[in-house]
TORMIVO-602933 format. One record per residue (C-alpha): residue in three letters; residue number from 1; x, y negated, z. Coordinates in Angstrom, 1 decimal. Last residue first. Layout:
# residues N
Ala | NUM | X | Y | Z
...
# end
This chain:
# residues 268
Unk | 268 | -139.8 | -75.8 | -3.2
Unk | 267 | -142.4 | -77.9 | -2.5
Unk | 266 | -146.4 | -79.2 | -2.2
Unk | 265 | -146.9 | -76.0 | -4.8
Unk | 264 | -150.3 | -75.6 | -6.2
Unk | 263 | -152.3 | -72.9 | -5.2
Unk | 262 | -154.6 | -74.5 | -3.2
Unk | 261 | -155.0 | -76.9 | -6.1
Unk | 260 | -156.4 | -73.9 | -8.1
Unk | 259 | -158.7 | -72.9 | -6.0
Unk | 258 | -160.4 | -76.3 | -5.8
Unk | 257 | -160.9 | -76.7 | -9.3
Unk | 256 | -162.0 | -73.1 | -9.8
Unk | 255 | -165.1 | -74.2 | -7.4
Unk | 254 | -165.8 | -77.3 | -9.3
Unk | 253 | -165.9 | -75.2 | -11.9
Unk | 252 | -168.2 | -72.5 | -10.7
Unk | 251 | -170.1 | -75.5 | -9.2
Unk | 250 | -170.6 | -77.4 | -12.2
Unk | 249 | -171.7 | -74.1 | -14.5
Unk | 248 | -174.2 | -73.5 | -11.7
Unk | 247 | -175.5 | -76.7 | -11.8
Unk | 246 | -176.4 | -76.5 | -15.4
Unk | 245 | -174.3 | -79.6 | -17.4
Unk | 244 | -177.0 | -82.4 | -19.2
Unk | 243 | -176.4 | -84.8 | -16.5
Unk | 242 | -172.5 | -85.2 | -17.5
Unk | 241 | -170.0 | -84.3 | -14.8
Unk | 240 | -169.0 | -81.2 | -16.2
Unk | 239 | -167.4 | -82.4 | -18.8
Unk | 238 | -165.5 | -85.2 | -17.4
Unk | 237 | -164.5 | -83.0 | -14.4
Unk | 236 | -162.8 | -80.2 | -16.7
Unk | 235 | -161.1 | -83.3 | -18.7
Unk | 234 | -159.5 | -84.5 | -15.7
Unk | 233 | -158.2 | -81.4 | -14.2
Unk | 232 | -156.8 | -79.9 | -17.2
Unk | 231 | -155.1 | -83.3 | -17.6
Unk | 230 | -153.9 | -83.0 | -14.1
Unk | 229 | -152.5 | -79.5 | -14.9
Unk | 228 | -150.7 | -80.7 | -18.1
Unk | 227 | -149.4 | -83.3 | -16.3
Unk | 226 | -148.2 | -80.9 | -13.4
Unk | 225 | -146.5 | -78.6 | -16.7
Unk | 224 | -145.1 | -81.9 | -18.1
Unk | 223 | -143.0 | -82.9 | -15.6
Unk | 222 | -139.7 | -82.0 | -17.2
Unk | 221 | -136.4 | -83.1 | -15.3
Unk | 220 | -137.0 | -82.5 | -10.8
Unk | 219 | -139.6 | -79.2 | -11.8
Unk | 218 | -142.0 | -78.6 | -9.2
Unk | 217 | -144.4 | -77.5 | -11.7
Unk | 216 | -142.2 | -75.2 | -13.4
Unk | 215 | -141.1 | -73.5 | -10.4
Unk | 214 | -144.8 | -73.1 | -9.1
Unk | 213 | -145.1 | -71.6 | -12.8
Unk | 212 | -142.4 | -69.0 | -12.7
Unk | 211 | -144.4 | -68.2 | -8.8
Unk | 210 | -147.3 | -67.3 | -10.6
Unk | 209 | -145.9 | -65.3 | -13.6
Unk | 208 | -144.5 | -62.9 | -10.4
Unk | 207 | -147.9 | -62.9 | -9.2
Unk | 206 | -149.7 | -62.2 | -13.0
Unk | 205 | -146.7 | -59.2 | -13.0
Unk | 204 | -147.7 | -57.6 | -10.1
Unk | 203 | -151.1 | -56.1 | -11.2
Unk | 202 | -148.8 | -53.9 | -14.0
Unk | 201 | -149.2 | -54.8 | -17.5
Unk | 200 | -151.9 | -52.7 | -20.5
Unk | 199 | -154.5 | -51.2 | -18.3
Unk | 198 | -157.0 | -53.4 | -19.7
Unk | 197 | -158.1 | -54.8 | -16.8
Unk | 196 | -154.5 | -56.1 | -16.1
Unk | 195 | -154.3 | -57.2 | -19.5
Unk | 194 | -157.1 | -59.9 | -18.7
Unk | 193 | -154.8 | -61.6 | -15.9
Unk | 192 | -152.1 | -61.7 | -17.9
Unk | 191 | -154.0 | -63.9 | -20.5
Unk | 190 | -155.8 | -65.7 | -17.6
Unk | 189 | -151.8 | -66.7 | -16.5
Unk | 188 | -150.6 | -67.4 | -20.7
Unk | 187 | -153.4 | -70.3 | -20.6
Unk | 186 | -150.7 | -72.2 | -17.8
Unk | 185 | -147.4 | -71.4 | -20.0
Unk | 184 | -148.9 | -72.5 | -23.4
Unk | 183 | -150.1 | -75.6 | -22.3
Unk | 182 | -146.3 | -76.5 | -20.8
Unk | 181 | -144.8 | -75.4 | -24.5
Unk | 180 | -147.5 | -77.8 | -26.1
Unk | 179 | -146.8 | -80.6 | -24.0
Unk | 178 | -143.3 | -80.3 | -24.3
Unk | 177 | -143.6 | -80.2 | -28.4
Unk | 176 | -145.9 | -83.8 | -28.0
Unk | 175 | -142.4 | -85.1 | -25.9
Unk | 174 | -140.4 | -83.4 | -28.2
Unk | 173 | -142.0 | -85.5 | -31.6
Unk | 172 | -140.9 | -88.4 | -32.5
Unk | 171 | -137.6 | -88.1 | -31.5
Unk | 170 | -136.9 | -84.5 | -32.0
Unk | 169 | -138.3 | -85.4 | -35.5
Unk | 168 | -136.2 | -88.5 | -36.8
Unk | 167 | -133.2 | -86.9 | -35.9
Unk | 166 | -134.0 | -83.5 | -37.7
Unk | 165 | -134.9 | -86.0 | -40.7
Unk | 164 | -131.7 | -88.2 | -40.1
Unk | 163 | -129.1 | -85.5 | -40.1
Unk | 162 | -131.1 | -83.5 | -43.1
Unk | 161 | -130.8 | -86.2 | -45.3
Unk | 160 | -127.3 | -87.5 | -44.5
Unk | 159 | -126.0 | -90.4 | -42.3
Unk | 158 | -124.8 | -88.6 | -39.8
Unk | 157 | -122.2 | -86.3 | -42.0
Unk | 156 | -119.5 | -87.6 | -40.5
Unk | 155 | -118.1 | -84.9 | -38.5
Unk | 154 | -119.8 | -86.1 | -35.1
Unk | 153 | -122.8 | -87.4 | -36.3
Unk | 152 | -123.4 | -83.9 | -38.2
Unk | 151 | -122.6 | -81.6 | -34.7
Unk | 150 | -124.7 | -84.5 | -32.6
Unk | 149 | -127.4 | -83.9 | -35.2
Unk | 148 | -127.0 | -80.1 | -35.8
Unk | 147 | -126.8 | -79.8 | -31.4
Unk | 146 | -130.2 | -81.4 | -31.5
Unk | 145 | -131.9 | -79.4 | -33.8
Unk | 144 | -130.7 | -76.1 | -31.6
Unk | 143 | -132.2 | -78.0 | -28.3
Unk | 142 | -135.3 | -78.7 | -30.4
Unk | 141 | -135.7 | -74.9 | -32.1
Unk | 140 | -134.4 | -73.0 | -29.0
Unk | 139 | -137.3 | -74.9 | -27.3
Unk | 138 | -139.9 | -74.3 | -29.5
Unk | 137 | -138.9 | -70.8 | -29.9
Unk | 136 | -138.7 | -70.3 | -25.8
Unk | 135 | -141.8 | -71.8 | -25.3
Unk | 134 | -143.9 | -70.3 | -27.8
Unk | 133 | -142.6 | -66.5 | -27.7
Unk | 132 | -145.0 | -65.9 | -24.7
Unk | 131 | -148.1 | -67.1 | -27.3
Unk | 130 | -147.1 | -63.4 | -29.2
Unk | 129 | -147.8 | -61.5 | -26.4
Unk | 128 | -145.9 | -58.1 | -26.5
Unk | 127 | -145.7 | -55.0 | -24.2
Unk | 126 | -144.0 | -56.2 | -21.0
Unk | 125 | -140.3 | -56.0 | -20.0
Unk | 124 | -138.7 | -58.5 | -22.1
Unk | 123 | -141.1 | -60.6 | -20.9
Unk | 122 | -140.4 | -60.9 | -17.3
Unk | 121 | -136.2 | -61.0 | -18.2
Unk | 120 | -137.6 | -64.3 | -20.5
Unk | 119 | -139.7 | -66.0 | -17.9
Unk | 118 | -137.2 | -65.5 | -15.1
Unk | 117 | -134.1 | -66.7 | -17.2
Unk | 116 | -137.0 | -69.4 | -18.1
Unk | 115 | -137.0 | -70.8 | -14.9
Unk | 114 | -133.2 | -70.5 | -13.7
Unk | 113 | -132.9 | -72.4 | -16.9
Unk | 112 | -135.4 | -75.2 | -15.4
Unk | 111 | -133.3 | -75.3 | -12.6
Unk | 110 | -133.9 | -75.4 | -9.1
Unk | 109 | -133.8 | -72.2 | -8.4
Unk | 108 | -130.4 | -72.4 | -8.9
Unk | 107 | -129.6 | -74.6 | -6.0
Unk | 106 | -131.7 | -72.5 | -3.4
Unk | 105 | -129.8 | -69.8 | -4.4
Unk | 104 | -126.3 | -71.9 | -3.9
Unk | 103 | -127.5 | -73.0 | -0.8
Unk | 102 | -128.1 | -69.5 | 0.6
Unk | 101 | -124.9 | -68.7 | -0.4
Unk | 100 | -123.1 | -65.8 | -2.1
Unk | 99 | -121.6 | -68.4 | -4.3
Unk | 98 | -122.4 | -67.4 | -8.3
Unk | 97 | -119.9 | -69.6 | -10.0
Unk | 96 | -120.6 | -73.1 | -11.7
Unk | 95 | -123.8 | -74.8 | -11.2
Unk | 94 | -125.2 | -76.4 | -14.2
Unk | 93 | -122.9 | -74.3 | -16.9
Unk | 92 | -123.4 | -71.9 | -15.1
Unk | 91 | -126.9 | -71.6 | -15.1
Unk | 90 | -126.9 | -72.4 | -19.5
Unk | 89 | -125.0 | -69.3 | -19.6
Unk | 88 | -128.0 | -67.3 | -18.2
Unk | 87 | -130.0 | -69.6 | -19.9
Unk | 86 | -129.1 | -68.4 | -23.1
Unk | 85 | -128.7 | -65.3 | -22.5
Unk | 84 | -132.3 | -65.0 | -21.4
Unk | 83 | -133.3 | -66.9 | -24.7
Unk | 82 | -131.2 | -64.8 | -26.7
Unk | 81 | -132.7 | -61.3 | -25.0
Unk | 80 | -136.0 | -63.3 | -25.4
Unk | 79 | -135.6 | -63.3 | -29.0
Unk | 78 | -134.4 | -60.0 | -29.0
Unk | 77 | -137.4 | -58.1 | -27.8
Unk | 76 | -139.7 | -59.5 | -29.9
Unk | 75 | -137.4 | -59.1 | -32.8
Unk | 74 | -137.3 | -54.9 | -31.8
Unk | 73 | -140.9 | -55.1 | -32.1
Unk | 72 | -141.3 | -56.7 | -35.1
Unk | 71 | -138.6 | -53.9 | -36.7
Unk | 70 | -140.9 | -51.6 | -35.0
Unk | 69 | -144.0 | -52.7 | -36.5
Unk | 68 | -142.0 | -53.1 | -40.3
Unk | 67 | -140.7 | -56.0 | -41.7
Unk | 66 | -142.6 | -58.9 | -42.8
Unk | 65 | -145.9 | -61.0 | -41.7
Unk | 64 | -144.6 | -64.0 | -39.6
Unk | 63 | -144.5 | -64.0 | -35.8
Unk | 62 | -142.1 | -61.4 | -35.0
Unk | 61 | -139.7 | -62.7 | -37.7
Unk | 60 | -140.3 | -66.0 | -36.6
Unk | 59 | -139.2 | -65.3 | -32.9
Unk | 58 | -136.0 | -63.7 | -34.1
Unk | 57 | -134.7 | -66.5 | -36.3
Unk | 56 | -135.4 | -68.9 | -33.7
Unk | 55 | -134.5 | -66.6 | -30.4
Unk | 54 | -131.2 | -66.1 | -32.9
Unk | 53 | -130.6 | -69.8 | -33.4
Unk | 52 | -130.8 | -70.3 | -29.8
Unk | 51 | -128.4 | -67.8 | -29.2
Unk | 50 | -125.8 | -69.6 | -31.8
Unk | 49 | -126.7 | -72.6 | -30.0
Unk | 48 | -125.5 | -71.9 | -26.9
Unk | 47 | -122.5 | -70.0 | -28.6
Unk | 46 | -121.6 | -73.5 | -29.8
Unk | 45 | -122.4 | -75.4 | -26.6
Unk | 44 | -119.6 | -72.9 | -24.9
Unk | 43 | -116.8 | -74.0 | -27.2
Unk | 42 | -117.5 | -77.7 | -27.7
Unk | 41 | -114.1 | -78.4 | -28.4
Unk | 40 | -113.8 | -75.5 | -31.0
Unk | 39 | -117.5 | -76.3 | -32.7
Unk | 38 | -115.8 | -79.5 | -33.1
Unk | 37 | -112.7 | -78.3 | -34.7
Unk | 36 | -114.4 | -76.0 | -37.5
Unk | 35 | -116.8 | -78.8 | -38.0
Unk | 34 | -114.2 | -81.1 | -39.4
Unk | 33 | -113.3 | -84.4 | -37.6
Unk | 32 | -114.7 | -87.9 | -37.8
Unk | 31 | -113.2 | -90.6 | -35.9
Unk | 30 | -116.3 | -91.6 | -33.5
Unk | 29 | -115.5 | -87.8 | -31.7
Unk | 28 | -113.1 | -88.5 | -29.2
Unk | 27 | -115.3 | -91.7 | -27.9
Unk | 26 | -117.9 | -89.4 | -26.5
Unk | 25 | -116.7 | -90.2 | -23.4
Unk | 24 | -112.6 | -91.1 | -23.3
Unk | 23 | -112.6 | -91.5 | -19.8
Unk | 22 | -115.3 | -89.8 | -18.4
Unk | 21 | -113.8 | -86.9 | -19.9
Unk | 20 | -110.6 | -87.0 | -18.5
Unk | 19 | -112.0 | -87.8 | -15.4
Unk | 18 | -114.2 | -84.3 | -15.8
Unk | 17 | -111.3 | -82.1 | -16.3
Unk | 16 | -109.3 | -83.1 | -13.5
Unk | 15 | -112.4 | -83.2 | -11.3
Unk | 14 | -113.0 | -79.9 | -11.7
Unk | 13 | -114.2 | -77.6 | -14.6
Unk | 12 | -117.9 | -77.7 | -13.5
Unk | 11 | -119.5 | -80.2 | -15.9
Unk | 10 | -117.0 | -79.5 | -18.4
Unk | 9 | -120.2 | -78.3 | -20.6
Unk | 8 | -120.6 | -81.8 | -20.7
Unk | 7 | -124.7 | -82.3 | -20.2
Unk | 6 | -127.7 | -81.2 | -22.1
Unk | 5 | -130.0 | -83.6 | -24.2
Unk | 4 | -133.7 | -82.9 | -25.1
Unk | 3 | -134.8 | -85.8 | -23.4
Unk | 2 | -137.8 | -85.7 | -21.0
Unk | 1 | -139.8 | -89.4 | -21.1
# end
């Protein structure tokens, strides 16, 4: 299972820092202390999830029926703004300091923020589909949720109504949420693939979308875009395999089948 959860952000502070953290763990925050001073300690977390609350706020004001075109338009381009922020910050955070190495680049791309820095710069600088703002609003929306929790369990109020509730729903429902953000990224390549025709994104953009999702499905935390694929897979042959399906349709699918797992990745 992929946990919404993201590591110390002393994670590259040196070894001073992170011994001192090992040591007391989470421990510093079991006597309750006000939010003021736990946004404080948890500097860099906090303006994580201010951005993430802006691709939130930003993504629904897009989506939902208010405010003018270009007010719409302006939210479409700030949500990913956030998001790319976000994972701008969220790259350091994982690997420190940019090292003019070959290593280091190799390193990077080997994140899932790296990933979505990509997907976010790419869509800042096309005209607008709404299904692109999926993944980064759902998840703004569960990393963001998470934060409240820890944020409420760590200043006592754990055990309220809205602590238990946004606890109760990451946990029942990211893995369903990753699913749905991984499905969204594979039907967004015919999408791209149609606005070519229609004039509306340059013919290099479906091949820069392609290598964002050979990233995604070599991903070493979230799996869910090569289960999504295998799924596709699956179901594709089940329906096709009845004695009722036209040849023709089998072999065009049969023959997409195949094309497809020539395209897919055997490594970074």
């Amino acid at each position: 299972m992929v946990e919404i959860r993201e590591e110390s952000t002393e994670r590259n502070n040196g070894a001073g820092n992170s011994g001192s953290r090992g040591a007391t763990g989470d421990s510093a925050y079991t006597t309750n202390v006000s939010m003021i001073d736990y946004l404080k300690s948890r500097s860099t977390d906090s303006v994580l999830f201010a951005a993430r609350v802006v691709t939130v706020l930003c993504s629904l004001y897009y989506i939902l029926p208010v405010g003018s075109h270009s007010a719409q338009l302006s939210a479409y381009s700030k949500a990913f703004a956030a998001a790319a922020a976000t994972n701008a910050l969220r790259i350091h955070q994982r690997v420190g300091g940019i090292r003019f190495t070959r290593e280091f680049l190799t390193q990077v791309l080997l994140e899932d923020s790296c990933h979505y820095l990509i997907y976010s710069v790419l869509f800042m600088t096309t005209v607008p589909v709404t299904m692109a703002l999926l993944p980064v609003f759902l998840y703004a929306l569960l990393h963001a949720a998470n934060f409240s929790v820890q944020a409420c369990n760590a200043t006592g109020f754990g055990s309220t109504l809205y602590a238990r509730r946004v606890a109760e729903f990451t946990n029942n429902h990211t893995q369903s949420l990753l699913g749905v953000i991984a499905c969204s990224e594979v039907f967004i390549m015919p999408i791209f693939i149609a606005m070519i025709f229609t004039g509306r994104v340059s013919i290099f953009f479906p091949f820069i979308y392609y290598r964002f999702l050979t990233l995604r499905y070599m991903s070493r935390r979230n799996n869910s875009t090569k289960v999504v694929f295998y799924q596709l897979r699956v179901s594709l042959e089940q329906v096709v395999s009845g004695p009722n399906c036209p040849q023709v349709f089998r072999s065009a699918v049969h023959g997409l089948i195949s094309f497809v797992c020539r395209l897919c990745p055997t490594g970074v």
